[in-house]
Every structure is written in C-alpha cells, then in structure tokens.
C-alpha positions in Angstrom: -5.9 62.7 -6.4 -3.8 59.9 -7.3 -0.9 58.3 -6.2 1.7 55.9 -6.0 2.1 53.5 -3.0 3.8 50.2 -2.8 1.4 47.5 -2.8 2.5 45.8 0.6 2.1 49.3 2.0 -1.2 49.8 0.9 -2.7 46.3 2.1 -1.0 47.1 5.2 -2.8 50.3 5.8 -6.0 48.9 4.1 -6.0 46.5 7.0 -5.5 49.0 9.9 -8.1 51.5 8.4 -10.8 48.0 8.4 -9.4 48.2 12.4 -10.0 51.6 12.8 -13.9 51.4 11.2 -12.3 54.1 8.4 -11.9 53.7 4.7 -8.4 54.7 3.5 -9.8 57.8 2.1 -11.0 58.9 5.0 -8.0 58.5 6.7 -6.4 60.1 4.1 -8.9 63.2 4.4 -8.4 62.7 8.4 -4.4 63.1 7.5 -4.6 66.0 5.4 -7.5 68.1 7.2 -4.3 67.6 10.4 -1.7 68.8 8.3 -3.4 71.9 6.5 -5.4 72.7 10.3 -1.9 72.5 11.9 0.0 73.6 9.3 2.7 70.7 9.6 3.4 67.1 9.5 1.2 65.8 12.6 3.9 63.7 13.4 8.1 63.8 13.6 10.5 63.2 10.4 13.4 62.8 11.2 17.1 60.9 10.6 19.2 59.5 12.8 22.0 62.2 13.9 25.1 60.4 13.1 26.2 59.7 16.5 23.2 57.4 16.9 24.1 55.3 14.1 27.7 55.0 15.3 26.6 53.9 18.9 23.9 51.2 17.2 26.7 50.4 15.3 29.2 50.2 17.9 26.5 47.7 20.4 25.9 45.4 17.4 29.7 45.1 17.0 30.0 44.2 20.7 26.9 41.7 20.6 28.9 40.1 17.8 32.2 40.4 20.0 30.5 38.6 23.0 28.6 36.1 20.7 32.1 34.9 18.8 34.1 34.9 22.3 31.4 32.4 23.8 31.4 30.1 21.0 35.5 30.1 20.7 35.5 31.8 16.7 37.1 34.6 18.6 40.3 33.1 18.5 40.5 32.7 14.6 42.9 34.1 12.0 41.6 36.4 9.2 42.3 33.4 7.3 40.1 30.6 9.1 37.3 33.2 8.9 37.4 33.7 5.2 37.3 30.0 4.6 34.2 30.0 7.2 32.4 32.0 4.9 33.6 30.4 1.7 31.9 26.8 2.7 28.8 28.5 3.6 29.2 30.3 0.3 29.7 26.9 -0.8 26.7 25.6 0.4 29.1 22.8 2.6 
C-alpha cells in the first residue's frame, strides 16, 4: 500500500509510534485491523455544526471588544483604525 502524507505529518507520527514502542506500520495495521473488526472509524469525524462556529466567533469578537476598550482603541473612528493598520502595513 502506498500513500500520500504530508511530511510534518509523518515525522510527527513517526515520533509518537518511537513513544509508543510501534513502527508506523504497525500502527497502521493496529488502525485498520480496528476499523475492519468494528466496522467504522474507531474514533469521531465530525464538523463543527454552525452554531458552534458562530458562538467561537461571537467570544473572540468580545475578547477583542474587552481587549480594545481597556487599552482606549475602542473609541476610534473607522478612519483612525484604517490608518492603524496602514503604518503597520507600513512597517512604521
């Protein structure tokens, strides 16, 4: 069998198999041996539902909200805020 892994992937699960005493394809026998003896994935897939994303969404707008009301940018225009991010654009 042969296939296609990306190669930070791989020397990340090169390492853990070392850990776990098992050469990668053993654990890759291991993985497939679950999967045909359950007759599944032997572990979850799933995405997000979209309310979860909106609610992660919704708390990292309100950390942002608390972080600019602390440190005053709260209180500047549309315009002052696009000039912010010019300069740092800008490198100044």
């Amino acid at each position: 069998m042969t296939i296609r892994v990306d190669e930070q992937l791989k020397k990340s699960f090169d390492g853990l198999c070392d850990e776990f005493g098992l050469s990668n394809s053993a654990a890759l026998n291991l993985f497939m041996k679950a999967v045909v003896r359950e007759r599944k994935i032997p572990f979850e897939i799933k995405a997000e539902s979209e309310s979860d994303i909106r609610k992660k969404g919704w708390e990292a707008f309100m950390r942002m909200r608390e972080t600019a009301l602390a440190s005053g940018a709260a209180d500047m225009s549309l315009e002052e805020i696009n000039e912010e991010i010019a300069a740092v654009r800008n490198g100044k």
